[in-house]
PDB file with SEQRES, HELIX, SHEET and CRYST1 records, atoms N, CA, C and O in Angstrom:
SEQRES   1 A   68  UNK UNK UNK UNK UNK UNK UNK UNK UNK UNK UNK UNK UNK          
SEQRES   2 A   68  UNK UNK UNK UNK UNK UNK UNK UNK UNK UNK UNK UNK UNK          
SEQRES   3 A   68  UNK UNK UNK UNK UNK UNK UNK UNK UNK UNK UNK UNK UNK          
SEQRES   4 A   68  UNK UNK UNK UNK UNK UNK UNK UNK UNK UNK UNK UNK UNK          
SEQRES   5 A   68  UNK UNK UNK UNK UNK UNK UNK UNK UNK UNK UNK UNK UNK          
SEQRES   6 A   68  UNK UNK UNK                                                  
HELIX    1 AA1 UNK A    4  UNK A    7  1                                   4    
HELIX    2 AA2 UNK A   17  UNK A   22  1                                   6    
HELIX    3 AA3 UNK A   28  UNK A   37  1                                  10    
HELIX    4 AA4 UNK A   53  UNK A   62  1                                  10    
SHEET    1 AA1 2 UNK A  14  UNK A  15  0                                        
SHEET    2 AA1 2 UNK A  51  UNK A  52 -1                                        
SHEET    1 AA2 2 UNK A  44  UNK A  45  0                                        
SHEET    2 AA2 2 UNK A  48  UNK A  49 -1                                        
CRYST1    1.000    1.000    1.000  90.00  90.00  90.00 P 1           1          
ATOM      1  N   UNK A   1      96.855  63.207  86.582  1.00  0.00           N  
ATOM      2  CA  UNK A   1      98.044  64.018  86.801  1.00  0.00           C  
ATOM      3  C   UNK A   1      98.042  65.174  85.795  1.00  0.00           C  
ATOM      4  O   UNK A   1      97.640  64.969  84.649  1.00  0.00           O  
ATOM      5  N   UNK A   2      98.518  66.503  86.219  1.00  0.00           N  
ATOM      6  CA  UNK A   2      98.470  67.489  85.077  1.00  0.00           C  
ATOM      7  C   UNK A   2      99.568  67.620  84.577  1.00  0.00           C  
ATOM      8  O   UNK A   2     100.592  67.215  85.128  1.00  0.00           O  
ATOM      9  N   UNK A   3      99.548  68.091  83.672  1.00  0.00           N  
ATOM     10  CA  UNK A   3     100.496  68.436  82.844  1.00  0.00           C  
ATOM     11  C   UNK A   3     101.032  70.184  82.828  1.00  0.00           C  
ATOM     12  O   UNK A   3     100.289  70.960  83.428  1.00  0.00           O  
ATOM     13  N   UNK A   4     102.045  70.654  82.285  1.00  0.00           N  
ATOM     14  CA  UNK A   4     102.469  71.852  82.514  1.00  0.00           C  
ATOM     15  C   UNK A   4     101.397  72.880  81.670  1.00  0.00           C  
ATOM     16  O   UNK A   4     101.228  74.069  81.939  1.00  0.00           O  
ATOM     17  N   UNK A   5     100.683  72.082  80.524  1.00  0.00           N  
ATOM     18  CA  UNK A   5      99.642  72.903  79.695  1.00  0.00           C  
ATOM     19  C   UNK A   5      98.721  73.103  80.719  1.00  0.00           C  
ATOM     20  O   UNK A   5      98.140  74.160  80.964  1.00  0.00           O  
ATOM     21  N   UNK A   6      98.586  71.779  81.452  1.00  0.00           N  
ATOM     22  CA  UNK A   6      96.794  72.172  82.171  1.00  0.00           C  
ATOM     23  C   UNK A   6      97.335  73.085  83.247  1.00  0.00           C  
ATOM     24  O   UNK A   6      96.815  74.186  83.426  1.00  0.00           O  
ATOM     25  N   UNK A   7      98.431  72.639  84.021  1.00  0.00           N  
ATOM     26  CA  UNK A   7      98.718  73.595  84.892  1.00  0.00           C  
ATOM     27  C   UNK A   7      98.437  75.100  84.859  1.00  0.00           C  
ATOM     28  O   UNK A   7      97.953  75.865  85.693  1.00  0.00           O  
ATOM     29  N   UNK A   8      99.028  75.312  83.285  1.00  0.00           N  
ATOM     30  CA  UNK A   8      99.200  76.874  83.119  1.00  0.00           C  
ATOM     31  C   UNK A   8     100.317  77.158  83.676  1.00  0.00           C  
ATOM     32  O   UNK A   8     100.863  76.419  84.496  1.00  0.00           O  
ATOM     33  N   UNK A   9     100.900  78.574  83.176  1.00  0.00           N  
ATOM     34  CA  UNK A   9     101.907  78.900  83.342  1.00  0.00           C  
ATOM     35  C   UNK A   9     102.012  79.713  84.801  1.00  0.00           C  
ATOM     36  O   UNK A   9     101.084  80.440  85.157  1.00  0.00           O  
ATOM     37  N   UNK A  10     103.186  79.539  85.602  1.00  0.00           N  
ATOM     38  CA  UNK A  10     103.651  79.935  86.773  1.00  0.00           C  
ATOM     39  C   UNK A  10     103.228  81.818  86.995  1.00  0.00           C  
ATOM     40  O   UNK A  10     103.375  82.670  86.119  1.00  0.00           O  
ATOM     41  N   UNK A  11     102.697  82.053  88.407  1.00  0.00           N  
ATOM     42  CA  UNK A  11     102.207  83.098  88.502  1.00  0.00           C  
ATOM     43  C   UNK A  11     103.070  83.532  89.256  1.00  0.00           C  
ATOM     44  O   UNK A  11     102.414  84.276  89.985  1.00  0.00           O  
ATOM     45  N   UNK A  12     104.518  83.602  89.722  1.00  0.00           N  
ATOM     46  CA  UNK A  12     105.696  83.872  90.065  1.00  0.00           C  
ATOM     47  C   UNK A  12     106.084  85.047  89.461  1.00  0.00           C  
ATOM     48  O   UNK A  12     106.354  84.855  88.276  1.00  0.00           O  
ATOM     49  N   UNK A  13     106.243  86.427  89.892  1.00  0.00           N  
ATOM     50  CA  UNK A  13     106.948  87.383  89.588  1.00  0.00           C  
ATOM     51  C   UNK A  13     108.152  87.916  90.140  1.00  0.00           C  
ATOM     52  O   UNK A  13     108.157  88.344  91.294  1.00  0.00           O  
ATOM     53  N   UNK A  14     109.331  87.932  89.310  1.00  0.00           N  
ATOM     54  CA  UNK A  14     110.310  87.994  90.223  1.00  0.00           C  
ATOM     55  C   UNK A  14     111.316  89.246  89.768  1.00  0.00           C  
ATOM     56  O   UNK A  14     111.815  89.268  88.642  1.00  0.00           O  
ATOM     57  N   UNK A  15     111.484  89.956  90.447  1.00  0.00           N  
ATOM     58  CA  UNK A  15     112.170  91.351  90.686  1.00  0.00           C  
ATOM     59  C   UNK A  15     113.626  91.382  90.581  1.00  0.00           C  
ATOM     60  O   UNK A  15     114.312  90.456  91.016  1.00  0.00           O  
ATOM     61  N   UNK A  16     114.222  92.622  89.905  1.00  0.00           N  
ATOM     62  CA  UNK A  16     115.683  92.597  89.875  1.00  0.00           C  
ATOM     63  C   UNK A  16     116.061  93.121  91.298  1.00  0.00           C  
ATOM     64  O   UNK A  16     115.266  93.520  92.149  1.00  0.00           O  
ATOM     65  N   UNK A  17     116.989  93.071  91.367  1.00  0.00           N  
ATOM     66  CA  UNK A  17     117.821  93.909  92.857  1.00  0.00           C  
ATOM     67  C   UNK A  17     117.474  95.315  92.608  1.00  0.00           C  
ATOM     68  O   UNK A  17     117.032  96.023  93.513  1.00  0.00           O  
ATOM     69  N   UNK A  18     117.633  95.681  91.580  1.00  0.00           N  
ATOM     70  CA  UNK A  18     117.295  97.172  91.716  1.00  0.00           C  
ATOM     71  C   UNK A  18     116.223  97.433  91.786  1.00  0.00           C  
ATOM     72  O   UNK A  18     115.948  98.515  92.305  1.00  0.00           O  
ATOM     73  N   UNK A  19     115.044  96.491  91.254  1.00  0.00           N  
ATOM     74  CA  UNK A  19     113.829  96.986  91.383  1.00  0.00           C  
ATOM     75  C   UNK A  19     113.783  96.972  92.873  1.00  0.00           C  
ATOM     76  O   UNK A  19     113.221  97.888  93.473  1.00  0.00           O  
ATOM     77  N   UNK A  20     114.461  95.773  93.629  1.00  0.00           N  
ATOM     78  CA  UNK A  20     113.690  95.872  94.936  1.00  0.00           C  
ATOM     79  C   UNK A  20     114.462  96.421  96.192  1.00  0.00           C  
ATOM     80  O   UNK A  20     114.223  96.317  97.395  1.00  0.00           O  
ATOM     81  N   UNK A  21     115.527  97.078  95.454  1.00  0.00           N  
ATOM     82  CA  UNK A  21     115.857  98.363  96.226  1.00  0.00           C  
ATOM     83  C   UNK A  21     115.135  99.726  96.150  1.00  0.00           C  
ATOM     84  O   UNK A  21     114.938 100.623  96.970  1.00  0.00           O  
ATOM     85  N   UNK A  22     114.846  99.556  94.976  1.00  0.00           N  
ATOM     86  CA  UNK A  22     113.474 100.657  94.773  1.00  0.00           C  
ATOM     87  C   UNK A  22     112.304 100.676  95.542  1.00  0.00           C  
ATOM     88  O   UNK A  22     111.747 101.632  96.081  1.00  0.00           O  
ATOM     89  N   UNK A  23     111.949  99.242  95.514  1.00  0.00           N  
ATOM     90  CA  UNK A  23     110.650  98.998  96.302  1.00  0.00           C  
ATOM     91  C   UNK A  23     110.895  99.491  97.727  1.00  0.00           C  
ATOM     92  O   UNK A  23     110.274 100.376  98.316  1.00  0.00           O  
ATOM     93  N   UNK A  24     111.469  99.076  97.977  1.00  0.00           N  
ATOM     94  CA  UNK A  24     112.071  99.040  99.665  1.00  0.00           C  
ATOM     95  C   UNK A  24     112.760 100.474 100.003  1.00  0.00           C  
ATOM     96  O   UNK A  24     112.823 100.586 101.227  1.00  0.00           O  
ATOM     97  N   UNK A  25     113.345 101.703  99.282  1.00  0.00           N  
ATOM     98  CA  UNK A  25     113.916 102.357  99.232  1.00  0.00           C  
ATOM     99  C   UNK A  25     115.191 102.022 100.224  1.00  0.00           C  
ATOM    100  O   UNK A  25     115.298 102.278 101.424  1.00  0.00           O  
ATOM    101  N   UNK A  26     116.198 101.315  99.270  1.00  0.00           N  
ATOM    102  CA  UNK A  26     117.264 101.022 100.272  1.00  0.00           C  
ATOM    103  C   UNK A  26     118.116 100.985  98.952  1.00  0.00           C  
ATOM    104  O   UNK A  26     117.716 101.168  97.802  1.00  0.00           O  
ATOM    105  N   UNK A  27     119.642 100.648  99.480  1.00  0.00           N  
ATOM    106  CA  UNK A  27     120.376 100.502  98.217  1.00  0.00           C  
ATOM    107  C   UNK A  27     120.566  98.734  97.411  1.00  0.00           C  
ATOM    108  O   UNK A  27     119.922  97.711  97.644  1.00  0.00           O  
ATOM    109  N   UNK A  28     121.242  98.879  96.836  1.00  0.00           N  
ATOM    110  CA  UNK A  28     121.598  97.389  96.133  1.00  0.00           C  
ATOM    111  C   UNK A  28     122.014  96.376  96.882  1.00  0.00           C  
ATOM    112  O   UNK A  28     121.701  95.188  96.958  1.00  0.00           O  
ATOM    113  N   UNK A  29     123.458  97.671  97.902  1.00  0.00           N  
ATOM    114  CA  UNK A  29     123.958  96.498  98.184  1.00  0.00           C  
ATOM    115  C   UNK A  29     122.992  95.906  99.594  1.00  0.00           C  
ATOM    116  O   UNK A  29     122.908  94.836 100.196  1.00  0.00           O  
ATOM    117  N   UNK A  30     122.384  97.198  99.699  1.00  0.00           N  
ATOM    118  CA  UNK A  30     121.406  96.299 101.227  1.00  0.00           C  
ATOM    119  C   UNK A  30     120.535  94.515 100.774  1.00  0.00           C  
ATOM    120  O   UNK A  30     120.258  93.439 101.303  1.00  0.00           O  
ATOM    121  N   UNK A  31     120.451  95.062  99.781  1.00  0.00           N  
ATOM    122  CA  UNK A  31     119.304  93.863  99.035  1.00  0.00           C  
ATOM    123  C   UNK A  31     120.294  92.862  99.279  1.00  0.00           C  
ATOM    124  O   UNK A  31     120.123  91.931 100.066  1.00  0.00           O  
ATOM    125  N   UNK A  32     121.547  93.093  98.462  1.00  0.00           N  
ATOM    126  CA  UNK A  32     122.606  91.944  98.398  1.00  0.00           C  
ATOM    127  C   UNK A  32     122.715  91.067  99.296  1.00  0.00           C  
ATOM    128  O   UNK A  32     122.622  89.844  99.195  1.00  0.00           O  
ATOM    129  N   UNK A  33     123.024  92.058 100.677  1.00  0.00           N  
ATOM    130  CA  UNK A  33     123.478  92.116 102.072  1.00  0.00           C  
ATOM    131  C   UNK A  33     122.250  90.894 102.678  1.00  0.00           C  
ATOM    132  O   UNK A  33     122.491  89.888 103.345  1.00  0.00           O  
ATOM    133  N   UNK A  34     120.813  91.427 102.148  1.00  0.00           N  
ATOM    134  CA  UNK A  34     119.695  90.090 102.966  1.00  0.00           C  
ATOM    135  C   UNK A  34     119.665  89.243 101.928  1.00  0.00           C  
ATOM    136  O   UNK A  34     118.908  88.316 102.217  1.00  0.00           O  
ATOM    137  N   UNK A  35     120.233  89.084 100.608  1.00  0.00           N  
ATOM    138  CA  UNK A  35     120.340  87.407  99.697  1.00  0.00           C  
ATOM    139  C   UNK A  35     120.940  87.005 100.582  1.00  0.00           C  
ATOM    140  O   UNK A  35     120.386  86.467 101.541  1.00  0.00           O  
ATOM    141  N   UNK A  36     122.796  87.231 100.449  1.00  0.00           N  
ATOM    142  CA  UNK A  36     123.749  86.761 100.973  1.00  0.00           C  
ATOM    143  C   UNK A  36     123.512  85.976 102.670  1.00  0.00           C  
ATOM    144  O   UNK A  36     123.947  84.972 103.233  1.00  0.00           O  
ATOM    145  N   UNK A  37     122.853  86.765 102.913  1.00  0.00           N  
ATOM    146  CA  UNK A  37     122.572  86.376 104.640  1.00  0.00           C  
ATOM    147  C   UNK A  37     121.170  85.316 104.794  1.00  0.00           C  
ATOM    148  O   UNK A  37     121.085  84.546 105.750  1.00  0.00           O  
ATOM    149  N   UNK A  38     120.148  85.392 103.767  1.00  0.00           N  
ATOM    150  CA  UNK A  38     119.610  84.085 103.808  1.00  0.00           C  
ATOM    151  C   UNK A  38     117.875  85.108 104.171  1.00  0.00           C  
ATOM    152  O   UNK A  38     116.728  84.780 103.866  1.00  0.00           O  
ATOM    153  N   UNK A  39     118.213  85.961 104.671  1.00  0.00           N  
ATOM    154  CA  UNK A  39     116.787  86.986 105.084  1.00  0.00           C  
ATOM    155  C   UNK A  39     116.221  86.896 103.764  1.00  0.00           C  
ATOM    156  O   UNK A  39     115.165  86.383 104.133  1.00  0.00           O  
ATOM    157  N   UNK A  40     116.124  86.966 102.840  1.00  0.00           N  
ATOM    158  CA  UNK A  40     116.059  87.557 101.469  1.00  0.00           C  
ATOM    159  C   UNK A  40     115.993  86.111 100.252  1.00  0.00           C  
ATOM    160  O   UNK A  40     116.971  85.839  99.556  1.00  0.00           O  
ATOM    161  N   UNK A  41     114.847  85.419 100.195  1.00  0.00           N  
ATOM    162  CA  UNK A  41     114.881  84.178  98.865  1.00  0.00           C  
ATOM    163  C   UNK A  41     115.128  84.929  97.765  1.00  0.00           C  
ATOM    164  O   UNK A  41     114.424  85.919  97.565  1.00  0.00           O  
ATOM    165  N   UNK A  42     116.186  84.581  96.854  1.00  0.00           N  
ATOM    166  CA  UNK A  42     116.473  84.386  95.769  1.00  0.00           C  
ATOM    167  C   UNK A  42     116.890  83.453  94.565  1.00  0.00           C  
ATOM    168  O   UNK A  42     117.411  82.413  94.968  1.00  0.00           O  
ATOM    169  N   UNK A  43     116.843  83.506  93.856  1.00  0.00           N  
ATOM    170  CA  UNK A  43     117.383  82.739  92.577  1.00  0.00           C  
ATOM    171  C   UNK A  43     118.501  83.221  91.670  1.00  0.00           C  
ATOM    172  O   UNK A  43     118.515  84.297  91.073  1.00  0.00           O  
ATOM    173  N   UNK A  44     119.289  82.427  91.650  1.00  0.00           N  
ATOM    174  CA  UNK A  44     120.960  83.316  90.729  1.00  0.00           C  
ATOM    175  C   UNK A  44     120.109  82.701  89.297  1.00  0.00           C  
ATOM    176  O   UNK A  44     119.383  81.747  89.017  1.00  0.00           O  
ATOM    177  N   UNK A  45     120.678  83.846  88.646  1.00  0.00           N  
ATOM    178  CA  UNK A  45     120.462  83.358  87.139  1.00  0.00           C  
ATOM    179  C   UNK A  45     121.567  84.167  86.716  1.00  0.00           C  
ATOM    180  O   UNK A  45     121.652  85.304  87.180  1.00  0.00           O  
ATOM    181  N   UNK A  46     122.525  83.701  85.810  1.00  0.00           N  
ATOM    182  CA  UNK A  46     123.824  83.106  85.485  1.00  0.00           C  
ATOM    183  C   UNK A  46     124.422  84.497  86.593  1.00  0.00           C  
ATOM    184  O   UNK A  46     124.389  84.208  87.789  1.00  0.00           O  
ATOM    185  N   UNK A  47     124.788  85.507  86.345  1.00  0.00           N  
ATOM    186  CA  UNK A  47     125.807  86.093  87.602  1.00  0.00           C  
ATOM    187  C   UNK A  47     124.773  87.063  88.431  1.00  0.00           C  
ATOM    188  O   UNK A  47     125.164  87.449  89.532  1.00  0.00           O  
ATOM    189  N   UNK A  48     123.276  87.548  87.904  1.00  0.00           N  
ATOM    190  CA  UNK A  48     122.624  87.766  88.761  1.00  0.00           C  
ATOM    191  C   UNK A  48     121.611  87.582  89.515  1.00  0.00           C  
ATOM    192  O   UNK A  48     120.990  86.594  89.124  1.00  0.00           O  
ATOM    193  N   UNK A  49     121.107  88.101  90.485  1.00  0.00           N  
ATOM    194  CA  UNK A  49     119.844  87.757  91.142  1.00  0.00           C  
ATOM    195  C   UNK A  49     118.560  88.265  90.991  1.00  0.00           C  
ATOM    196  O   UNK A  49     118.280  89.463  90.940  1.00  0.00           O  
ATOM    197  N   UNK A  50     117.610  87.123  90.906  1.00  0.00           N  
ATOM    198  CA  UNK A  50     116.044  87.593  90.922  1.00  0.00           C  
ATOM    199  C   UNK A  50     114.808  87.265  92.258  1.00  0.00           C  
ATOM    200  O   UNK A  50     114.143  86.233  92.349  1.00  0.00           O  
ATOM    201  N   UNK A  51     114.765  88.186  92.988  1.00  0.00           N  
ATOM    202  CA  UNK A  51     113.539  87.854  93.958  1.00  0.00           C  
ATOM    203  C   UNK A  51     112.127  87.615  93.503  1.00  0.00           C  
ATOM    204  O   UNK A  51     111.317  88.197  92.783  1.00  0.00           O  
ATOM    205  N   UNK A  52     112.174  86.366  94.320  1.00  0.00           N  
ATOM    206  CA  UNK A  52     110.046  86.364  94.333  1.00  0.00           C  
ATOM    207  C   UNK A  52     109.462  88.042  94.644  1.00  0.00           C  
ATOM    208  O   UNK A  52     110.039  88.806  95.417  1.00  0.00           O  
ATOM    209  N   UNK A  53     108.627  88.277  94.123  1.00  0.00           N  
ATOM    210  CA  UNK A  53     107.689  89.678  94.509  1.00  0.00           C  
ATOM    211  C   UNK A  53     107.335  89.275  96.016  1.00  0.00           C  
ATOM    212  O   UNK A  53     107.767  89.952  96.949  1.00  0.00           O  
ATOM    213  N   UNK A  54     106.731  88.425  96.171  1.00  0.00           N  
ATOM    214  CA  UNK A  54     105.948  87.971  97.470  1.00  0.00           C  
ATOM    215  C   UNK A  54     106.793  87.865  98.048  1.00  0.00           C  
ATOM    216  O   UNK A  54     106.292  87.956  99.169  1.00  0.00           O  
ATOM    217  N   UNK A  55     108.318  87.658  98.273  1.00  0.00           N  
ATOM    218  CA  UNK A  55     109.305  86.952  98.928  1.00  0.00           C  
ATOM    219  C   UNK A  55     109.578  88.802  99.580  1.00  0.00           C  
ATOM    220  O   UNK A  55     109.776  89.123 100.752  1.00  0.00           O  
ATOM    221  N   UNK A  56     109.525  89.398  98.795  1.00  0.00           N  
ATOM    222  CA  UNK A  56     110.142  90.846  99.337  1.00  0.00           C  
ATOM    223  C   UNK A  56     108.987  91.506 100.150  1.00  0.00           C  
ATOM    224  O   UNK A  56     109.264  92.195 101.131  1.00  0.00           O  
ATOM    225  N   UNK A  57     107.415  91.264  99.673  1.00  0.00           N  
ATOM    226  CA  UNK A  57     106.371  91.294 100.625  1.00  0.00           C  
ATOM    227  C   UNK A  57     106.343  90.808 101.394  1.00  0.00           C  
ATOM    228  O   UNK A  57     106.450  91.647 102.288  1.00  0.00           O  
ATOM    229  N   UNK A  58     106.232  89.549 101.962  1.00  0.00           N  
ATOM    230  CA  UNK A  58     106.713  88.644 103.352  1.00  0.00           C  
ATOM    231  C   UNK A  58     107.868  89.666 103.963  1.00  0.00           C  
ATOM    232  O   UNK A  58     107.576  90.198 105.034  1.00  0.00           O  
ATOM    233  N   UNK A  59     108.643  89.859 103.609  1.00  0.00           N  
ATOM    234  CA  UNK A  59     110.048  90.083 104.465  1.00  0.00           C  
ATOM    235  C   UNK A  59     109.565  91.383 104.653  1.00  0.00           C  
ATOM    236  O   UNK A  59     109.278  91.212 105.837  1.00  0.00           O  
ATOM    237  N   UNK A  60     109.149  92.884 104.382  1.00  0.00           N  
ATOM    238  CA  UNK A  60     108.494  93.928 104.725  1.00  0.00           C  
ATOM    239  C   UNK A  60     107.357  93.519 105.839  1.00  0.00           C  
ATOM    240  O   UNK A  60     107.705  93.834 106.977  1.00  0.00           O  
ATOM    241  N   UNK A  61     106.286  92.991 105.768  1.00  0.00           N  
ATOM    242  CA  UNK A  61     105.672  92.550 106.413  1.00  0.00           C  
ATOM    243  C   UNK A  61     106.085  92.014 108.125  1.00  0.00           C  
ATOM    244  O   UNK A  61     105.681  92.393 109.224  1.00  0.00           O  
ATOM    245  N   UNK A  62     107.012  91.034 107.719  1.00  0.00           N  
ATOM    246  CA  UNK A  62     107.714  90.467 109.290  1.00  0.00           C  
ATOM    247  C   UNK A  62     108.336  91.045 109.812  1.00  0.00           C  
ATOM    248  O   UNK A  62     108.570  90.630 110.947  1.00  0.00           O  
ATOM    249  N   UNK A  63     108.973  92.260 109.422  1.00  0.00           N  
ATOM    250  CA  UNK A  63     110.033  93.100 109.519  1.00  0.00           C  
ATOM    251  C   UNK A  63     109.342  94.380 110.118  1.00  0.00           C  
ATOM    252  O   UNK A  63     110.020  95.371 110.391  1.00  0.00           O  
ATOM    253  N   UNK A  64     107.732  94.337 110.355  1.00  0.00           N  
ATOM    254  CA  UNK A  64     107.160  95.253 111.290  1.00  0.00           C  
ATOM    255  C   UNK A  64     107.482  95.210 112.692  1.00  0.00           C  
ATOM    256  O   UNK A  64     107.439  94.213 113.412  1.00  0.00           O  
ATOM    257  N   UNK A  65     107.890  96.673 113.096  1.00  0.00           N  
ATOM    258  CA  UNK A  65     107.577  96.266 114.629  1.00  0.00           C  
ATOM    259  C   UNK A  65     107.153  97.845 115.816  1.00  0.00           C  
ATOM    260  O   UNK A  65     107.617  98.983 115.752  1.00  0.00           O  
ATOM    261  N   UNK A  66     106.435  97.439 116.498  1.00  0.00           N  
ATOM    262  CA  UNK A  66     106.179  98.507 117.390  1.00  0.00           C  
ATOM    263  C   UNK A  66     106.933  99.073 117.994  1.00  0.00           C  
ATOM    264  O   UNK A  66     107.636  98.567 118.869  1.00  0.00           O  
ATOM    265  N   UNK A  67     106.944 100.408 117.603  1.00  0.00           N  
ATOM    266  CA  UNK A  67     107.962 101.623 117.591  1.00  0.00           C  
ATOM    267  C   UNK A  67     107.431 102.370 119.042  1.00  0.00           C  
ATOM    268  O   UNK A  67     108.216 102.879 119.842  1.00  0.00           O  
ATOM    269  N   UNK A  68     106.447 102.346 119.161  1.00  0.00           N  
ATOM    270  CA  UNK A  68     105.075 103.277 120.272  1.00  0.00           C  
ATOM    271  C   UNK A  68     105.419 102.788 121.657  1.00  0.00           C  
ATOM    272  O   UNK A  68     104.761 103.167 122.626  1.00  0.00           O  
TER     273      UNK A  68                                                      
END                                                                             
């Protein structure tokens, strides 16, 4: 069984709202708008929120669609 040493430390990067309104070029409260609604994984840490990086990649990704 490993341990958290052998493991190594978590390769989880996780983004403020503003960063990933930045990313996304949208506003805050849009970000808010897909926590709140469940589109959007997050984590509260004490009154605010932090997204997985990958979690906001996935959701760009699925969120393609043919325009043509």
């Amino acid at each position: 069984m490993l341990t958290n040493e052998q493991a190594g430390p978590a390769k989880v990067q996780f983004l403020t709202v503003a960063e990933v309104a930045a990313m996304m070029r949208v506003s805050k409260m849009t970000v808010y708008r897909l926590v709140h609604a469940g589109e959007l994984p997050a984590v509260r840490v004490g009154r605010s929120f932090r997204v997985p990086e990958m979690a906001v990649h996935g959701y760009l990704e699925s969120s393609y669609f043919d325009a043509g």
